[in-house]
PLY file of the C-alpha trace (Angstrom):
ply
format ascii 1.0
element vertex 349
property float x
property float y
property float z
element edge 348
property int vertex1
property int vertex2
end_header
-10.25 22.33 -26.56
-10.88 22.00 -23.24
-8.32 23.10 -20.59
-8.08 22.39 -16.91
-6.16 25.20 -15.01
-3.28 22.91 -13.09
-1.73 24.61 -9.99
0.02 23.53 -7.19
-0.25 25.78 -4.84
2.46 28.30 -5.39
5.23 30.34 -8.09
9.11 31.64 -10.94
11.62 33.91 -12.71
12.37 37.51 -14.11
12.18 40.46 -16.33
12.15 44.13 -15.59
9.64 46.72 -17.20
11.87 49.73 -17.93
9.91 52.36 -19.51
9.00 51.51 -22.75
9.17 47.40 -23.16
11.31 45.66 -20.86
14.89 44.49 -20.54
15.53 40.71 -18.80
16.54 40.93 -15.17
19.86 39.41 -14.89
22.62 38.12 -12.16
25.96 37.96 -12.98
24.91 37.69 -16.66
22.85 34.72 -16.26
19.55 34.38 -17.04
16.79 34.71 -14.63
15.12 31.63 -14.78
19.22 30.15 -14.08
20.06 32.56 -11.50
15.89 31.57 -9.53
17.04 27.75 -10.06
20.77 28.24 -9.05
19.21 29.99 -5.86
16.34 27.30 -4.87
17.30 25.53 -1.67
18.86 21.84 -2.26
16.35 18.64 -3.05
14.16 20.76 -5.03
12.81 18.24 -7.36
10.07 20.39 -9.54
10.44 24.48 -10.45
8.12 26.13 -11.91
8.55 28.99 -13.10
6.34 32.37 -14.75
8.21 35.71 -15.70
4.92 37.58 -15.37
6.81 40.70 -16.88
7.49 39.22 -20.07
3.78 37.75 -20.36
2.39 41.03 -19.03
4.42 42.11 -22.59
3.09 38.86 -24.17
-0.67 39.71 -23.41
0.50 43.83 -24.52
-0.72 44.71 -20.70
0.40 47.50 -18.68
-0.17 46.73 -15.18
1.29 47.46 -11.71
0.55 47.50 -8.35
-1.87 49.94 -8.29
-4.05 48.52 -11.43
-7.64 47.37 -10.23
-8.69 43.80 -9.46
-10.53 43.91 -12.87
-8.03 44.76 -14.83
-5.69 41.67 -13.37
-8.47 39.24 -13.94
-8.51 40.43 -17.21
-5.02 39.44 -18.15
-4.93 36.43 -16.13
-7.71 35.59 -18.02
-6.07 35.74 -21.48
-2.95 34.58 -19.81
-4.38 31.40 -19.12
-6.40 31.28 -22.62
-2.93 31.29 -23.89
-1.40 28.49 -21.70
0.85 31.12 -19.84
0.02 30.61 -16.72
-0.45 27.13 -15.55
2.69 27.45 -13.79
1.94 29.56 -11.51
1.33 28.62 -7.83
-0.57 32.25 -6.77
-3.02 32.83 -9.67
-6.25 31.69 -7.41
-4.69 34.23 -4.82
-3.81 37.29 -7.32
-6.72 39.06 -6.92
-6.10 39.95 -3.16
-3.07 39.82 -3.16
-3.36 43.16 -6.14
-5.74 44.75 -2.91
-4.18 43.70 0.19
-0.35 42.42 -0.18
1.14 45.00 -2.08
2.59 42.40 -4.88
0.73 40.33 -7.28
0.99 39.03 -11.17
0.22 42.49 -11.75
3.82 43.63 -10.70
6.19 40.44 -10.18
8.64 40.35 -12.24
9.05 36.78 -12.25
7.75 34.08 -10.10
9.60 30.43 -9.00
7.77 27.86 -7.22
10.00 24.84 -5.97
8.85 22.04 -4.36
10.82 18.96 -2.35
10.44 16.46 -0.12
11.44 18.46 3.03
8.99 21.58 1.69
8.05 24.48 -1.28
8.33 27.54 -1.41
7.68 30.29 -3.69
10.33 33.05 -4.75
8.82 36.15 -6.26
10.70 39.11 -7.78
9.60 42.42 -7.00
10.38 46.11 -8.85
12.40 47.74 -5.68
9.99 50.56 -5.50
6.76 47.47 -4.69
9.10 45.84 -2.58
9.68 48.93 0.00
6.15 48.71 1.06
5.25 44.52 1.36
6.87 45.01 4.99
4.04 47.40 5.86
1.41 45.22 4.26
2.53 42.47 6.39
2.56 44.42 9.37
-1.07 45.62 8.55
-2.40 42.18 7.56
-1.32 41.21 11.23
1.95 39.02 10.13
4.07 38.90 13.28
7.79 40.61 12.21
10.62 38.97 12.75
13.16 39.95 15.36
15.86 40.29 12.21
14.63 42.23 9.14
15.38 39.38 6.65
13.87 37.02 9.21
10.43 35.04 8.25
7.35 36.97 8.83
5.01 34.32 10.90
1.12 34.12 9.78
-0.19 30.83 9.55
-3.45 29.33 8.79
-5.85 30.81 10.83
-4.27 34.15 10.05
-4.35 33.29 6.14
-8.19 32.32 6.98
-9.29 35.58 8.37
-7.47 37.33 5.26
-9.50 35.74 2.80
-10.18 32.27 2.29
-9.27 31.93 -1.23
-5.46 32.29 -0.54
-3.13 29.80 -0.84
-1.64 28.07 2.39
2.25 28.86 0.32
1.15 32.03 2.01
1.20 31.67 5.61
4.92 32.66 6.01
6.45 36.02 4.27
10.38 36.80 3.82
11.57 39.82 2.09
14.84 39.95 0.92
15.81 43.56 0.08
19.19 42.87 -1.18
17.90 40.77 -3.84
14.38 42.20 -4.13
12.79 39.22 -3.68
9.53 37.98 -1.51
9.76 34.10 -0.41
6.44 32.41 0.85
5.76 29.39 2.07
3.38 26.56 3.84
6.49 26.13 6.44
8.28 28.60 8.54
11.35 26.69 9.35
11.60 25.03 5.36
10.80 29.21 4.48
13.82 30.02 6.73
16.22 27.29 4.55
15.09 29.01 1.24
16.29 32.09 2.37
19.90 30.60 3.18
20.28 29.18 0.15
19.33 32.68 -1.29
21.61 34.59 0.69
24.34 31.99 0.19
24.28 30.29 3.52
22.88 27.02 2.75
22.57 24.21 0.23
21.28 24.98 -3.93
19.52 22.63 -5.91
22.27 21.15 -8.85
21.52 18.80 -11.56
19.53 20.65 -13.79
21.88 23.00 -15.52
21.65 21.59 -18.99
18.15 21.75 -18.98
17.51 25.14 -16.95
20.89 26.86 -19.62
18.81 24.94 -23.12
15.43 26.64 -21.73
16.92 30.16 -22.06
14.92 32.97 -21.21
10.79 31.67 -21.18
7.72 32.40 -20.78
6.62 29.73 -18.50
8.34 26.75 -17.98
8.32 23.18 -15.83
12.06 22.21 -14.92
11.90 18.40 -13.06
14.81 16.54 -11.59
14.75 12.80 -13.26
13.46 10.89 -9.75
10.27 13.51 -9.69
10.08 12.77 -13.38
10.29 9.02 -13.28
7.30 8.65 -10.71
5.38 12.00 -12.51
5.30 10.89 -15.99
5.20 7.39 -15.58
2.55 4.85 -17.79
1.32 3.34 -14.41
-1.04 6.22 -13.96
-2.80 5.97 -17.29
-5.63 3.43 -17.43
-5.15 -0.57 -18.59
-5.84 0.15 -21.62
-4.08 3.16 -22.05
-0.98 1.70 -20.47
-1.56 -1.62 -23.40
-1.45 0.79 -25.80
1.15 2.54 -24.31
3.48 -0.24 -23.78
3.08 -1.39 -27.74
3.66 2.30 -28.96
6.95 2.08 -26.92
8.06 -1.47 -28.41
7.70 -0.17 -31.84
9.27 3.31 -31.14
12.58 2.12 -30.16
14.03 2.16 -26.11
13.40 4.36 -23.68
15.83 5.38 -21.04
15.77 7.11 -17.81
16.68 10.78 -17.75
18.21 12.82 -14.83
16.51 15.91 -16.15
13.89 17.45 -17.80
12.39 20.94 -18.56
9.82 22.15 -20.72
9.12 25.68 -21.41
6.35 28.44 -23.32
9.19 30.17 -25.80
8.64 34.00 -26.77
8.65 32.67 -30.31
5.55 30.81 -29.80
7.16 27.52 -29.90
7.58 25.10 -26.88
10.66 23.59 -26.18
11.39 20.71 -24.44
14.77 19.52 -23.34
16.00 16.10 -21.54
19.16 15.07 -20.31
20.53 11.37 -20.18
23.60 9.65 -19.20
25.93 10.57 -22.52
25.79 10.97 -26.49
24.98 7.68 -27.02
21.85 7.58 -25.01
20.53 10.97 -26.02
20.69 10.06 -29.85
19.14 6.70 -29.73
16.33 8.81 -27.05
15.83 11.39 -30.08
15.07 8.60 -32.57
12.35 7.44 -29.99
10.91 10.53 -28.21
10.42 12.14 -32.21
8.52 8.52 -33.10
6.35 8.77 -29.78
5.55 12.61 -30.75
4.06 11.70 -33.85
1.95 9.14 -32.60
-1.66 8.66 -30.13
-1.37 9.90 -26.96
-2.85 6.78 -24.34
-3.58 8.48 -21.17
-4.33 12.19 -22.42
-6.48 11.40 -25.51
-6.46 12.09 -29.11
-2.84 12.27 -30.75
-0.50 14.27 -30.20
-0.43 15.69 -33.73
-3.95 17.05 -32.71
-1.86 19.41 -29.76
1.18 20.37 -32.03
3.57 20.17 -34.86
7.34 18.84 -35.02
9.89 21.48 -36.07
12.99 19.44 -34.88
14.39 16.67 -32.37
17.64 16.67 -32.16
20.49 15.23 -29.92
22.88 17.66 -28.09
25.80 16.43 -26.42
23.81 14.33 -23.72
21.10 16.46 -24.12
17.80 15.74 -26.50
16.14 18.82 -27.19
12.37 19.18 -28.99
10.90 22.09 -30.43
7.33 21.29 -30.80
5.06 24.36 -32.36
1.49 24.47 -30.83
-1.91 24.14 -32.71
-4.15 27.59 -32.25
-5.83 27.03 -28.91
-4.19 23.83 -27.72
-2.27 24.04 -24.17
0.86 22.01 -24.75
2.61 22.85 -21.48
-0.04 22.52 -19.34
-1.50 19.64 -20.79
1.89 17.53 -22.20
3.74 18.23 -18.46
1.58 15.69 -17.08
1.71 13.33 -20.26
2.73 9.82 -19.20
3.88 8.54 -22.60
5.90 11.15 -24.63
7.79 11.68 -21.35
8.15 8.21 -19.78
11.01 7.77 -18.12
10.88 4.33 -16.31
0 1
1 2
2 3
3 4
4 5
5 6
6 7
7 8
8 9
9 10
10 11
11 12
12 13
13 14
14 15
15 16
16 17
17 18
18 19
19 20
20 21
21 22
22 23
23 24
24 25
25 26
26 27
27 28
28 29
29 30
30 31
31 32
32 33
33 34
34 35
35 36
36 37
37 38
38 39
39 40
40 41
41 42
42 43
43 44
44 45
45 46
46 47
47 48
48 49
49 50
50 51
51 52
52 53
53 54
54 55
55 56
56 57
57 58
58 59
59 60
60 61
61 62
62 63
63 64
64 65
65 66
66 67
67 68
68 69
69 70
70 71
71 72
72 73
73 74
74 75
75 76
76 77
77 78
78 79
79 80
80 81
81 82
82 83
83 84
84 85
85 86
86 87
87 88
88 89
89 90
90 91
91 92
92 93
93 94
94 95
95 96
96 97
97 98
98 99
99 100
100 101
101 102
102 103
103 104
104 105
105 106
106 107
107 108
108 109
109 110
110 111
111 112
112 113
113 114
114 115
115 116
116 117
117 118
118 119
119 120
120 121
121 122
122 123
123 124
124 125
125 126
126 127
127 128
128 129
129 130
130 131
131 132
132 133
133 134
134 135
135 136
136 137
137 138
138 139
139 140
140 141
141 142
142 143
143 144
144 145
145 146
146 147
147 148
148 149
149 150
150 151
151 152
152 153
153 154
154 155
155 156
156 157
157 158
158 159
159 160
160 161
161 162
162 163
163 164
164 165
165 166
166 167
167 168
168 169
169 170
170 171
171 172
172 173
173 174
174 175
175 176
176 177
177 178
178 179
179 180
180 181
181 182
182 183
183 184
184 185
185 186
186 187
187 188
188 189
189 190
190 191
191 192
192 193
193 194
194 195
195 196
196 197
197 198
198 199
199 200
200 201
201 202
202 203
203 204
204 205
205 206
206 207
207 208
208 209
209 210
210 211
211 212
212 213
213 214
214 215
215 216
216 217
217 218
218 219
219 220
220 221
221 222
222 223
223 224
224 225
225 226
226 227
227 228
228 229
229 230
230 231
231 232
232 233
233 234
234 235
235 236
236 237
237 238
238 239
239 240
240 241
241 242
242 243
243 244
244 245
245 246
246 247
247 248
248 249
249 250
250 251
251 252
252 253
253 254
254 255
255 256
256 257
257 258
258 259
259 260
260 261
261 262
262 263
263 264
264 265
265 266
266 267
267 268
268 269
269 270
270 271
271 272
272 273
273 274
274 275
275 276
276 277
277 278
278 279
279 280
280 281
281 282
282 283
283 284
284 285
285 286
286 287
287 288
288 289
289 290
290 291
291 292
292 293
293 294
294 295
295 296
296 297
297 298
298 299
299 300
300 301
301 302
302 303
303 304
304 305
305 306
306 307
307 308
308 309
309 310
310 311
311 312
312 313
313 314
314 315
315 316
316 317
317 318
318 319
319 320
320 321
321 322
322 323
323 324
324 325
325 326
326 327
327 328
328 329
329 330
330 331
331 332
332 333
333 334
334 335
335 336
336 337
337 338
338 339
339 340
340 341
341 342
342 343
343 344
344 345
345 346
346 347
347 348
């Protein structure tokens, strides 16, 4: 099957290698992926997120942030064969950021893009011992410090340009947070500095999507969208007029559709991806289930094909006023990437 490698620009969330495997980076005995979302600033309306530790495991690669450039494109490579990596807003910049940042999918331990209407920005998890030398990598890559050591390390465009060209602009401003060992980058200096206070606690978080973000547990790679972003994402009206015919007679038969105020879709260790939506109450979310598992089974207008051709059903179910799928992928087809842009399975309005 074909695949198109979708990024945005930028990157999500968190394990730790500790000797031999890894153990899951936690925060008051929360997940990762909960503590990244709990900590991205207010408005966010998409979060995506990669623990690159756990698909480093995933892929059975042992890299770090001394490995060669050849040996990351070698992962990334089966990473994104695998579908593990769409998420990811620094993949086209990984390989020089391995030779000349001092952090890369080579190391992270998880990565978190977020992106709103006032800005994105991309909150990466560094081992303690990587983070200790990014400041001096900035400082050599001729990134003007800040005045404060947890300030926002100023680049910019041109500066990103005489770097390399290949990098992405969520580069052009640097923050490292040492008491969270974290590196925030983004497009904006001033929306950079309001990530950082809602890290450190002195600004506005992102709420609504706790159901969703708490059902996704602890994945691979996920897509987490707040119900306005989903409404205009995943909407019919971008498929073709014959797509959105079909589309609109699949839906009669189905059963109704209802708007959702959250959604999240993730790459499960298990192998399985699970997608979970949240609606207004009980009622709504069973008579959703009875819909959403009818649409599953069905064509897919606007992607192509069916969607029995991209995976199997192993349950939809209704949870409180959650509906949760658990959809198991065909060998070689690239549900996330490919279904998180779906307009029918998804529709919200």
């Amino acid at each position: 099957m074909s695949r198109r490698l979708w990024i945005c620009g930028a990157v999500v969330v968190a394990l730790v290698v500790a000797g031999v495997g890894y153990v899951h980076w936690r925060h008051d005995d929360t997940t990762s992926l909960r503590w990244a979302v709990d900590h991205a600033p207010a408005g966010a309306q998409r979060l995506s997120w990669t623990d690159w530790a756990a698909v480093r495991e995933q892929e059975h690669t042992d890299l770090g942030s001394t490995s060669s450039a050849t040996r990351l494109h070698q992962f990334l490579s089966r990473a994104y064969d695998d579908d593990l990596s769409s998420a990811s807003a620094l993949v086209t910049s990984a390989r020089v950021l391995q030779q000349r940042f001092g952090f890369s999918p080579a190391s992270a331990d998880w990565e978190l893009f977020s992106q709103a209407e006032q800005g994105a920005v991309v909150m990466l998890h560094l081992p303690s011992a990587d983070l200790s030398d990014v400041a001096d990598r900035l400082g050599e890559l001729g990134f003007r410090a800040p005045s404060d050591p947890d300030g926002v390390w100023d680049g910019g465009p041109d500066l990103l340009a005489r770097i390399s060209p290949g990098l992405t602009g969520e580069l052009q401003y640097v923050a490292v947070d040492t008491h969270d060992s974290l590196v925030l980058t983004s497009d904006s200096a001033s929306y950079l500095a309001v990530a950082v206070a809602a890290v450190r606690g002195k600004g506005a978080t992102t709420t609504g999507l706790d159901g969703v973000v708490s059902d996704a547990g602890e994945p691979l790679s996920a897509e987490v969208y707040a119900g306005d972003y989903a409404c205009a994402a995943l909407a019919m009206a971008h498929a073709g007029a014959a797509d959105q015919a079909q589309g609109r007679q699949l839906l009669a038969a189905a059963g109704q559709v209802n708007p959702y105020s959250a959604f999240a879709m993730s790459d499960e260790p298990d192998g399985t991806v699970r997608v979970a939506f949240e609606f207004d109450g009980p009622d709504t979310a069973r008579t959703n289930a009875d819909t959403r598992a009818a649409l599953a089974r069905g064509p897919a207008p606007g992607q192509g094909g069916s969607f029995g051709e991209r995976f199997g059903i192993d349950s939809v179910t209704a949870r409180g006023s959650l509906v949760v799928m658990r959809l198991r992928p065909k060998p070689h087809a690239s549900v996330l990437s490919d279904l998180s842009t779906g307009p029918l399975l998804f529709a919200t309005c």
